[in-house]
C-alpha positions in Angstrom: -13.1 -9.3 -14.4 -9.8 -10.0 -13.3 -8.1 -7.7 -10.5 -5.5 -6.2 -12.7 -7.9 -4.4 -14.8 -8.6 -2.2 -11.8 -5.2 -2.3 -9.7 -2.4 -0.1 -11.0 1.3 -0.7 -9.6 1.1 3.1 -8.2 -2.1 1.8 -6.0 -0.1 -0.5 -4.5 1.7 0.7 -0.8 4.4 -1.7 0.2 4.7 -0.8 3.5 2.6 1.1 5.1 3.6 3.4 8.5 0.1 3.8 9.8 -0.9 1.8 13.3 -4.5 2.5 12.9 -7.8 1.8 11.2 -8.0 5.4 9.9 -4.3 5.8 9.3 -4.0 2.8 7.2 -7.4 3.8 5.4 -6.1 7.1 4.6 -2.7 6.0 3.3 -4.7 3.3 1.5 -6.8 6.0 -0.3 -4.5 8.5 -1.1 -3.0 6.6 -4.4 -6.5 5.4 -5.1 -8.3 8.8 -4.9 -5.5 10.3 -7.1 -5.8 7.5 -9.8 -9.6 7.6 -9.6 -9.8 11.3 -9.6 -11.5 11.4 -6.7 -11.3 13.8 -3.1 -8.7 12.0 -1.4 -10.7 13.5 2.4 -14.0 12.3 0.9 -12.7 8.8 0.0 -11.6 8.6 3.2 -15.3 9.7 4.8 -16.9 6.8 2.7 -14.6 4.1 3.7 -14.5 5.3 7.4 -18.3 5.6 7.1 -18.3 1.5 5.7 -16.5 0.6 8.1 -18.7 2.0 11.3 -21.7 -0.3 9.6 -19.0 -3.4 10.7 -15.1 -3.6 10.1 -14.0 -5.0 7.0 -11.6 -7.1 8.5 -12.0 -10.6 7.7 -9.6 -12.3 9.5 -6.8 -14.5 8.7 -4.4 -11.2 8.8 -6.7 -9.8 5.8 -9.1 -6.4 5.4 -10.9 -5.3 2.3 -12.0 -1.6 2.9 -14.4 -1.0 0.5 -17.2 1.8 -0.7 -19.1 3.4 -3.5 -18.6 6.7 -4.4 -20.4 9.1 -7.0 -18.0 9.8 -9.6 -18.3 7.8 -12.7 -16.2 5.7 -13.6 -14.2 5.2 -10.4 -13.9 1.4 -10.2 -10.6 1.2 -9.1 -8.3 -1.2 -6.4 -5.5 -0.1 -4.1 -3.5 -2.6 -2.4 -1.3 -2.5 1.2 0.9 -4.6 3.2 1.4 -3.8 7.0 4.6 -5.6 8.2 3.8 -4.9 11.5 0.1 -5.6 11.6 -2.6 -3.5 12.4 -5.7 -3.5 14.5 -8.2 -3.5 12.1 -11.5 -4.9 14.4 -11.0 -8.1 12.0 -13.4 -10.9 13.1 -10.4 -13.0 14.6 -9.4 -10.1 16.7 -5.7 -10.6 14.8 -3.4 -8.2 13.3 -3.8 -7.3 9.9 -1.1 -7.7 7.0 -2.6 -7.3 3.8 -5.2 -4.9 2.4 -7.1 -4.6 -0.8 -8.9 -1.2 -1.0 -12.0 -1.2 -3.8 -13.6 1.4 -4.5 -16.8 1.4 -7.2 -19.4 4.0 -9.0 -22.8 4.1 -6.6 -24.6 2.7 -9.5 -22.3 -0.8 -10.2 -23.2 -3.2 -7.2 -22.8 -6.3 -9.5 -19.6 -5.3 -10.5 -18.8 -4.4 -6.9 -20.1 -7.8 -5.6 -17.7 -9.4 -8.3 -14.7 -7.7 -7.5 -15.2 -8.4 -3.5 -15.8 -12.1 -4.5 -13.1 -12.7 -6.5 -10.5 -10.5 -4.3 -11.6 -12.9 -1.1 -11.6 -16.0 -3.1 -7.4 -15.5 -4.3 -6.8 -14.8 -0.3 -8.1 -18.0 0.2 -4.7 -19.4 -1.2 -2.4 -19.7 2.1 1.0 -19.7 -0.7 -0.4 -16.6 -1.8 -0.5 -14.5 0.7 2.3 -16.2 2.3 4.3 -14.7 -1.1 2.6 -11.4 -0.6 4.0 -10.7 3.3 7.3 -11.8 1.9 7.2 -9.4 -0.9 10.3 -6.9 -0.6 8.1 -4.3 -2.9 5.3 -2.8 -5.2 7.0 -4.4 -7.9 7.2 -7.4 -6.8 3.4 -7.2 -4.9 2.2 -6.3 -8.7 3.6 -9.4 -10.1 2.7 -12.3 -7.6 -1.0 -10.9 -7.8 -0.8 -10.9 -11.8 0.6 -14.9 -11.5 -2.1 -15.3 -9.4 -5.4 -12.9 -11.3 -3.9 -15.1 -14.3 -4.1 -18.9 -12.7 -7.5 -18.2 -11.2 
């Protein structure tokens, strides 16, 4: 599965405002919950709720909120670039840039497990996300992660 099955330009926030964990979750989920059909506060509750088991922060200036929610047929993947940097309780204790937001049915763990994989692997590529925090918008976000979704 490649990432732009699930990520729709309109998912994708280009510069977000928020200077905290919750703020940038929320502004993270409101496109996604729209596109998924999905309570925008209850979207908000799961992913808030993942992240109190352990922050989804991985380090290296990246964070991958992620959670399952009931409605069928949700799988769907939100994007976000801070410019600033956030303090997302990433393992490296470092600002945060970049954010992929994944959100999947309760019932699809493989397909969950997939997604996170694959998402984690592309950030591994240092010219990558160097081309993503140098982005000037969603356009432009949409199209270095299709070059990239296609290559890999």
């Amino acid at each position: 599965m490649k990432i732009l099955d699930v990520l729709q330009k309109d998912a994708i926030v280009s510069n977000l405002k928020s200077r905290d964990k919750k703020g940038v979750v929320s502004e993270l989920a409101a496109p996604v919950s729209h596109i998924a059909g999905v309570n925008h506060e209850e979207l908000v509750r799961i992913l808030m709720d993942r992240e109190r088991l352990g922050s989804t922060g991985i380090g290296g200036g990246i964070a991958i909120p992620h959670g399952k929610i009931k409605a069928p047929g949700s799988l769907t993947v939100g994007f976000g670039l801070s410019r600033k940097g956030v303090d997302f309780e990433s393992m490296d204790s470092r600002p945060t840039h970049i954010f992929f937001l994944l959100i999947t049915p309760e019932n699809s763990t493989g397909l969950h497990l997939k997604l996170l994989a694959r998402i984690s692997r592309i950030l591994k590529n240092e010219p990558f996300k160097e081309r993503l925090l140098n982005a000037s918008g969603a356009d432009e976000i949409f199209n270095i992660i299709k070059d990239e979704d296609e290559a890999f």
